[in-house]
Structures are given as structure tokens and as C-alpha cells.
N, C-alpha and C positions, 0 to 999 in steps of 0.2 A: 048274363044268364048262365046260368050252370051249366056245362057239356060235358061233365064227366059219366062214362061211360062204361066204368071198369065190370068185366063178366068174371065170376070165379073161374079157372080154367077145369078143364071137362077130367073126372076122373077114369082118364085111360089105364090099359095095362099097367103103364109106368108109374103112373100114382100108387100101385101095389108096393111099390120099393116104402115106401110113407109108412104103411101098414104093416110092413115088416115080412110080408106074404111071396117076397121073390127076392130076386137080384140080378144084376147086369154083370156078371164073373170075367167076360170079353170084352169091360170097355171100363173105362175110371170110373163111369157110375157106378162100381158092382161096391155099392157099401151098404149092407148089409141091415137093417135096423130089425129088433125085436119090439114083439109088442104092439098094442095097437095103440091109437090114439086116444086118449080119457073121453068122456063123453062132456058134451058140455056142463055145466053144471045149473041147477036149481035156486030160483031165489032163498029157501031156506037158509043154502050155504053159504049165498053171497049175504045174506044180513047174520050170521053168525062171525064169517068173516070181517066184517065191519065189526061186531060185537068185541071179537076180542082183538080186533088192532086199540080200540077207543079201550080198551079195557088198560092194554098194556101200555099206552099211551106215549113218550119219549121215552121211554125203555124198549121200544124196536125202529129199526127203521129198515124200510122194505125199497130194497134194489129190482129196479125191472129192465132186464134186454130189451131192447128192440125188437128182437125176433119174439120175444111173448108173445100168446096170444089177447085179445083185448081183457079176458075176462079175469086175467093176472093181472096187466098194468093195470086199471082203475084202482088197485090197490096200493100201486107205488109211489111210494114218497118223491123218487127222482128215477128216471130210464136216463138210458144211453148206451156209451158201449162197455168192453169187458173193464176197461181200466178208467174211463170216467168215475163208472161207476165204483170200483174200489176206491179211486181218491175223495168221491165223498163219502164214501163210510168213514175213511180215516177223518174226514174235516168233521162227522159228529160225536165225537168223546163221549155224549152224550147219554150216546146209542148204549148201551151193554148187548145187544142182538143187532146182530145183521143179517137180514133174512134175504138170502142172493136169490132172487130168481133168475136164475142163467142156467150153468154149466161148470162143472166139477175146478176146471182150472180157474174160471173167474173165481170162486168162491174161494181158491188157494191163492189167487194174488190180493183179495180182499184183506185174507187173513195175514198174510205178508206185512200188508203197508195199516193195518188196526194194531191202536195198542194192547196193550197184554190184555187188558180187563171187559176187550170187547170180543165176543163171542161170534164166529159166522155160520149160520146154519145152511143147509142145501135142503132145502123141500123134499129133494126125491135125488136120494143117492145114484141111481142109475142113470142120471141127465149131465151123461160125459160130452167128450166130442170127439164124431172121427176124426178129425183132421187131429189135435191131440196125441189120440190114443195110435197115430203111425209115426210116432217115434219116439219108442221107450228109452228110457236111462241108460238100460244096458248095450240098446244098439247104438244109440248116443257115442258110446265110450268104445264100441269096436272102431265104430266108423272114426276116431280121433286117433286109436292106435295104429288102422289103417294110413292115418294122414301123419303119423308120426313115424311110425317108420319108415315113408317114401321121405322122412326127412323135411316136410313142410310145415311141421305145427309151429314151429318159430313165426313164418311167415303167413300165417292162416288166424285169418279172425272170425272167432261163431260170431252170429248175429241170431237169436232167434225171436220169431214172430211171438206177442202177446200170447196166442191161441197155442199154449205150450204148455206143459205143466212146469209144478215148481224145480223141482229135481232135473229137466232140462235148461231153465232158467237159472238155476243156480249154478250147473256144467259153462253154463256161458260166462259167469261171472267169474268163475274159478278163473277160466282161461283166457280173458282179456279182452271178450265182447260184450256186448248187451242185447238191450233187446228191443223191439221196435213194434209199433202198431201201422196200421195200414196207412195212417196219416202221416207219420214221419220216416215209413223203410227207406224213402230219399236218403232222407238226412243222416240214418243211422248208417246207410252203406258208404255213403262220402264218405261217414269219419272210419269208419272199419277200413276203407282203403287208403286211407292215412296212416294209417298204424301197421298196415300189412300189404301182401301183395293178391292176398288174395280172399274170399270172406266162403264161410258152409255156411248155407242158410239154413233154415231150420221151421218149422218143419213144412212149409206150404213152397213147391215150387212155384206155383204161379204167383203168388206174389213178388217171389225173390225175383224170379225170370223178366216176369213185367217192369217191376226198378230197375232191373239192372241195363236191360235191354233200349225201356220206352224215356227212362228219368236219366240214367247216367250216360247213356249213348254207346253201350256195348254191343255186339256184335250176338248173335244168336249161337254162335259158336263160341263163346266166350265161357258159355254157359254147359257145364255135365250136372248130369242125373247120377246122385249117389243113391243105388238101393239097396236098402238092409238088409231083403232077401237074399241075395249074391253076393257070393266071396267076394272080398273085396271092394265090391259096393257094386259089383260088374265093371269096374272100373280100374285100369292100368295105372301104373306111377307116373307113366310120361301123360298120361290124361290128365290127373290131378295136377302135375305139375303145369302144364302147357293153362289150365282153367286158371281164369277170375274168377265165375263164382260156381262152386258145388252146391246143387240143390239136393234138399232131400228129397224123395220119393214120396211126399205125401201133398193132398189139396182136401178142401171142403167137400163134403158128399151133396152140398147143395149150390155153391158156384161153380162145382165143377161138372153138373148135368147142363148149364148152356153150350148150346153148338153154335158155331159162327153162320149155319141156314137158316137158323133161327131168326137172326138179325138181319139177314137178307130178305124172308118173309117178311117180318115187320116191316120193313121198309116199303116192298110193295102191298103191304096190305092197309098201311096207314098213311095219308099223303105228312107230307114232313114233318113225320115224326121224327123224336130225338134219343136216340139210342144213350142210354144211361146205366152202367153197370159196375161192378163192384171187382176190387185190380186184387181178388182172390179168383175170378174166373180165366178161360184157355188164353194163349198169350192171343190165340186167333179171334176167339171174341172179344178179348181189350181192341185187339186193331180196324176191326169193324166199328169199333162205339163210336158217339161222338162225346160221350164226358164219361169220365173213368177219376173212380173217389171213394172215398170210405163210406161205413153207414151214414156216418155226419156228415160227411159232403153230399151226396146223395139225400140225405131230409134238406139240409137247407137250400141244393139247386132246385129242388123243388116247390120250396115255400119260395122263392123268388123268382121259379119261370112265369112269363108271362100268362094273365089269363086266356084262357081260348089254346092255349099251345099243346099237343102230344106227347106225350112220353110213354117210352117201355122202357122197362125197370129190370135189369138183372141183378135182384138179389133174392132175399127170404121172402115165402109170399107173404106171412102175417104182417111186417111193415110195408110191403108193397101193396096190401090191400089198405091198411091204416092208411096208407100216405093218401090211395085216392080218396077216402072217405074225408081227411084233413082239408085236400083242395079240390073240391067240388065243380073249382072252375075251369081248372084241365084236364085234358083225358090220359087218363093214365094206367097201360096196361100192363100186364107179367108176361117175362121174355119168355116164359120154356112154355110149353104147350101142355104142359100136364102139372099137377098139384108140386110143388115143390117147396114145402116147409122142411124146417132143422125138424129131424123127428126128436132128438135126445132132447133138445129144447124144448119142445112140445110137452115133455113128462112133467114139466113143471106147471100142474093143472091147480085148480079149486081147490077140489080135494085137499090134495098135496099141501097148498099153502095154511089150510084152515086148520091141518094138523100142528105142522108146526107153531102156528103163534096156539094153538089151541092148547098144546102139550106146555108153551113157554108161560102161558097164561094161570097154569096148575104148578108151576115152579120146574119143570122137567122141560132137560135141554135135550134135542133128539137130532141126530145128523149133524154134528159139530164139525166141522174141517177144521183140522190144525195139520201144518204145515211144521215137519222139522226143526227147530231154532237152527242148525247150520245149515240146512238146504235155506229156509227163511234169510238168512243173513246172505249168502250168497245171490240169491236168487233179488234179494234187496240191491247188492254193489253191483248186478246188470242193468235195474231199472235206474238206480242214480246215473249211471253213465247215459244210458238214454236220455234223463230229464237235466241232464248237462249238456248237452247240445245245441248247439246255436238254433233260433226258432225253435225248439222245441220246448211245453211247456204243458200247463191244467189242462189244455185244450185239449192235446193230443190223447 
């Protein structure tokens, strides 16, 4: 019998952050979003949209996040994550359009690994990502000349996380790292401390801290906070030198609103329940979970827990609401107590999509991502190094 049980969570003050209408400025949640949320959309536009995907026919093929909302993915050819999803646009040739519905740097790593004659478009230019957007280029390359002339860049390998733009992914490539997604930072950090003594992670601290700390068995002190705001990173030459790994100063505006009370509620509010969350959140809420995984570890613990079984979910709510409506048979609820969707994600609405196949459909290509040919080429010799990796592989 069906027990699932999932409530949408209650639109408190905090769900204003969603709306774009406040901010938290005293705490890692204060990330700021404009904008409100699209409204949903009308069947008019959903059979127009159908209209002209069947119009265009194998001349597009439409990527959906996970984080989308439902009334995107019914549209999508293939969902998953940022880089699943780019390697099957590159495996359809086919395609001349690839229509990302993600997030600014997805659709730059799309354009990376597609051949010349396939086109990537972004529905809605403005659907970046904070986490992204807190480490530019140019702080990038202070913070390498800060580490170069304490004398360590010899000895320092970048690593940066997927969730990066191109122009950081290619700095990485230049300089003798790669780049890793949340399914293999393991793997990617062994080899970086193979080749070095020490790794800048880039740009999501919790991830780096949590590999480095929960997977490699480093020491919490192992670990400095490099920040771009502060000379120097706020950070001394005997710091960086004495560090394994330098984090930067950035995390998700949406893993990084779980509190580890959160998951102590849960616990007593739900009898044995099983804490499941995403190793982008605090290191304090990875150490309360009981499973800690990517989006795709996360959908598939969940198509294989047991029926009748609990779970709370720390990740994006749109697939944490998908996920209980998929398995009906357990209960399955949202870790933070208030609405907690990717807002930038979010802009990628109905609308949005129906223009672009509708503009690609009239022969006009609108919102093209092209990525530099040398950032591209660079930003390509980090992702080879990752997909050269022992275990690593399509999957990741």
C-alpha cells in the first residue's frame, strides 16, 4: 500500500530568498536571487510546445536537469546531471540544437564536448549559478599568483568542481589539474595528490572539505578557506604552505541552507527515518546523514530503498518532490523547512523553452553559448584528465 506522504514545505519568511524579496547577509544563505518565479504555464503552451519540438523533429534535442521543474522535463529527450547531460548531446551528431535546460555553465560544458556544427542554446540567459558565479577568472588567477609567489604552485594542483564555468575549467587545465563532479571528487583528489602536495579546490568548499576530510581521511585542519574578498585570500604563506587542501570560499545557495538541527528534527519527528543528502551541503550536515551521494546516487538509493521505508532528502526540492511522486511506496520528505528550489534554475520555464524551439523552428537561433576555442580546448585537457581516471567514466 502506498505510504508516501510528502507535504510541500510551508512558505515561511525564508522562502522570500526563492522570490528574490530578501536575504540572509549574516549567514552562507544570504545569496541573493532576482526575480520571481514564472508562473506556471497553460495547456495552450504546452501543445505549442509539443508542436514545434515534432515540428523540428531530430534536428533538436532537449537536455533536462534534475533540478527542473516537471513542466520542462516532460519535454526532455534525456535528464540528469550537468555533465551526463553534455556527453549525450555530444553522442547525438545528429542533433544541430541542443536545447540545455539547466544553467549557464552546463550549457558551456555542453558546447565544449559538441561538435562544431552543433549549436547550444540556454532558454533564458539569466539561469547562471551562484555557486559558479563566486569564482571569477580574474579572482581565479589572483589567488594562483598569491599561491605562486608563497612559492607553491609547483607543488599545488587545481581541481575544480563541474559547477564552474569554462574559463575556470580551462585555468585548471592550463595548470595541471582537472576537474571532477560530485561522483568522482574521490577519485579526482587521490590523483591531484599524486602529482602534488597539495590541491585549491574550486569553487564549492563543501564538497572539497567533505572529500577531503570524510573520503581521503584528512584532518579538518588539513583544510584553509581561501577568500577572494581578502588580501591574500585572508590567508598567510605558512597557512597555505602547512594546507593539503585550499578551499575556495564558495557553496550552493541551495545545499548550503541545510542546518545539521534540521536533521536532528527529522530524526525525532520521523521514526527511522534515513537521512539522505547531497556531499555539496555543511560538512556538519554530511556528518549527521546516514547516505551522502550525488543527484544520481540519491535517485537511485531511492528507487531501491525498501518499500514502507523513510527518507528526508537534502537536496533541490523539484527532484525531491519528483522523487516522492516516483516512489509512492515510501515516505519521502524535504530536509529544510522552508521552500528550497535552485531559483536561477527555475527561469528556465515554459515560456522560455517554447521560444526557443519556437524561434529555432522559424530558422533563428537565439541564446547560442559558444565557449572560446582556447578556453574550449583547455577547459576539454581538464575534463580528459578526469575521464582518465581509474573508475571513472560515461557514468560520472
Amino acid at each position: 500500500m502506498p505510504v508516501s506522504t510528502f507535504t510541500e514545505p510551508e512558505p515561511t519568511p525564508l522562502a522570500l530568498l526563492l522570490l528574490g524579496h530578501g536575504a540572509e547577509p549574516d549567514t552562507e544563505k544570504g545569496v541573493e536571487c532576482p526575480g520571481e518565479m514564472p508562473p506556471s504555464s497553460d495547456a495552450e503552451l504546452v501543445a505549442a510546445v509539443r508542436r514545434h519540438k515534432t515540428e523540428l523533429g531530430d534536428r533538436v534535442f532537449i537536455l533536462g536537469h534534475h533540478y527542473q521543474r516537471d513542466e520542462v522535463i516532460q519535454f526532455a529527450d534525456v535528464t540528469g546531471d550537468s555533465f551526463k547531460l553534455a556527453q549525450q548531446a555530444a553522442a547525438r551528431p545528429e542533433a544541430e540544437f541542443i536545447v540545455f535546460c539547466g544553467v549557464h555553465f552546463m550549457a558551456e560544458s555542453a558546447d565544449i564536448l559538441t561538435a562544431d556544427h552543433q549549436r547550444v542554446i540556454l532558454p533564458d540567459l539569466a539561469a547562471g549559478c551562484s555557486m559558479a558565479d563566486m569564482a571569477d577568472i580574474a579572482q581565479v588567477e589572483e589567488a594562483w599568483r598569491v599561491i605562486t609567489d608563497a612559492g607553491l604552485a609547483d607543488a599545488t594542483i587545481p581541481i575544480t568542481y563541474m559547477n564552474s564555468t569554462a574559463a575556470i575549467k580551462a585555468f585548471t587545465g592550463r595548470n595541471g589539474g582537472a576537474v571532477c563532479t560530485s561522483s568522482n571528487a574521490q577519485q579526482s583528489l587521490t590523483w591531484a595528490f599524486e602529482q602534488g602536495e597539495r590541491v585549491l579546490f574550486l569553487p564549492d568548499q563543501h564538497l572539497g572539505r567533505n572529500t577531503a576530510v570524510r573520503d581521503l581521511g584528512l584532518d579538518l585542519a588539513d583544510c584553509v578557506v581561501y577568500d577572494p574578498h581578502r588580501p591574500g585570500g585572508g590567508l598567510t604563506a605558512d597557512q597555505l604552505r602547512d594546507a593539503k587542501v585550499v578551499l575556495w570560499r564558495g557553496h550552493c545557495s541551495v545545499h548550503g541552507r541545510f542546518q545539521p538541527d534540521e536533521v536532528d528534527e527529522a530524526r525525532r519527528r520521523i521514526p527511522d527515518v534515513n537521512v539522505l543528502v547531497h556531499p555539496e551541503c555543511r560538512y556538519e550536515v554530511v556528518e549527521k546523514a546516514d547516505y551522502v551521494g550525488s543527484t544520481e546516487y540519491i535517485i537511485k538509493t531511492i528507487a531501491a530503498a525498501e518499500p514502507g521505508s523513510a527518507w528526508v532528502i537534502g537536496t533541490e526540492l523539484n527532484l525531491v518532490r519528483r522523487l516522492a511522486l516516483e516512489n509512492p511506496d515510501k515516505s519521502i520528505s524535504f530536509l529544510d523547512r522552508s521552500v528550497c528550489f535552485c531559483s536561477t534554475m527555475n527561469r528556465i520555464d515554459l515560456p522560455h523553452l517554447n521560444r526557443s524551439l519556437e524561434r529555432l523552428a522559424q530558422g533563428s537561433v537565439e541564446n547560442q553559448i559558444v565557449v572560446d576555442p582556447d578556453v574550449a580546448h583547455w577547459a576539454r585537457v581538464a575534463l580528459d584528465r578526469m575521464l582518465a581516471l581509474p573508475g571513472v567514466g560515461a557514468r560520472d
